[in-house]
VMD Tcl script that draws the C-alpha trace (Angstrom):
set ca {
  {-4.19 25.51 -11.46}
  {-5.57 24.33 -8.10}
  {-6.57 20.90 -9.75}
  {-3.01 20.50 -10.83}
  {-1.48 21.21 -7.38}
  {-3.95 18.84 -6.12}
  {-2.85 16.39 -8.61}
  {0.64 16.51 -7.63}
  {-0.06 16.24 -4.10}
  {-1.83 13.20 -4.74}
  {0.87 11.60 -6.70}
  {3.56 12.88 -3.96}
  {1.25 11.05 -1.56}
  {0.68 7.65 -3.48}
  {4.42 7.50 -4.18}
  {5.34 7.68 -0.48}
  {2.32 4.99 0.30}
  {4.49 2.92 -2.30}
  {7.07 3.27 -0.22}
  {6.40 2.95 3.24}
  {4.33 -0.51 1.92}
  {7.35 -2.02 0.73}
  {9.79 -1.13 3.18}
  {7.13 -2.23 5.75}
  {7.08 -5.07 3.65}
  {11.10 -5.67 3.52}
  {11.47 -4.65 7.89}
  {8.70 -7.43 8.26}
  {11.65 -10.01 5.94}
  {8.49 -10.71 4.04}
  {8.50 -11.43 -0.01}
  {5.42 -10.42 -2.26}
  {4.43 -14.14 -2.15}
  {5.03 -14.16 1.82}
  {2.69 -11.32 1.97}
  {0.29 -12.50 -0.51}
  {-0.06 -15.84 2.00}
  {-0.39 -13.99 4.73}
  {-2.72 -11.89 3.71}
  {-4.81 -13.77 1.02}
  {-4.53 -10.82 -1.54}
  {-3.26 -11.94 -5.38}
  {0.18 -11.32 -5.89}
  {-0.67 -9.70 -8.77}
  {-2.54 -6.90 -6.65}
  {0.84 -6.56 -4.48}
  {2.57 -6.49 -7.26}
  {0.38 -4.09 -8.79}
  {0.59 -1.58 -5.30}
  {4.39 -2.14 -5.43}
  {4.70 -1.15 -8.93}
  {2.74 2.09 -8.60}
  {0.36 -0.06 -11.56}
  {-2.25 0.34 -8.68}
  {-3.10 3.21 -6.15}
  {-6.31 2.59 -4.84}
  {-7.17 -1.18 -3.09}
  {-10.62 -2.39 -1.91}
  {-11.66 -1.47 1.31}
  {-10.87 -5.17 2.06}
  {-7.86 -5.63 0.68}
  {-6.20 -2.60 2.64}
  {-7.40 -3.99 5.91}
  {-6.46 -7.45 4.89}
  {-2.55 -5.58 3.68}
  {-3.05 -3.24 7.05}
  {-3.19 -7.03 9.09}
  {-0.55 -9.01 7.57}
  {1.80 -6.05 7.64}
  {0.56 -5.80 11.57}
  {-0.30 -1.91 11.16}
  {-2.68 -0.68 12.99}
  {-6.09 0.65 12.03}
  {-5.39 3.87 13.62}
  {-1.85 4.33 11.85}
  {-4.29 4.07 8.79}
  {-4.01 7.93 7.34}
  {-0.59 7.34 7.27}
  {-0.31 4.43 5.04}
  {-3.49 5.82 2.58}
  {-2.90 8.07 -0.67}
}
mol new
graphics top color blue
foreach p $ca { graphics top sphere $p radius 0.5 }
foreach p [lrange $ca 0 end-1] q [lrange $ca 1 end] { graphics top cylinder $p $q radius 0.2 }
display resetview
């Protein structure tokens, strides 16, 4: 029972990083491909993290999101799931 709880938490979590990444995204008037230049990370991985295809980045990619997004490091347990 826990496990599932935990589950769901998760999920709740990963769904609201979805979120606050693209409306951080949109309040920034970037595009994917805007971001993907700024940042150097594939469309296809932003794409991916938009799309809920893909929850869990590379240590590197999630600083290089975290910079082109300008959010700070310390703002960072905020914007993990």
């Amino acid at each position: 029972m826990a496990k599932t709880a935990q589950s769901a938490e998760y999920k709740k979590r990963c769904e609201d990083f979805r979120q606050m990444f693209i409306a951080r995204r949109k309040e920034l008037e970037m595009t994917q491909n805007d971001l993907s230049m700024k940042s150097g990370v594939s469309i296809e991985s932003i794409r991916a993290l938009e799309g809920g295809r893909s929850s869990n980045p590379s240590f590197l990619t999630a600083i290089k999101l975290l910079k082109a997004l300008k959010i700070k490091i310390g703002e960072l347990n905020k914007w993990t799931c």
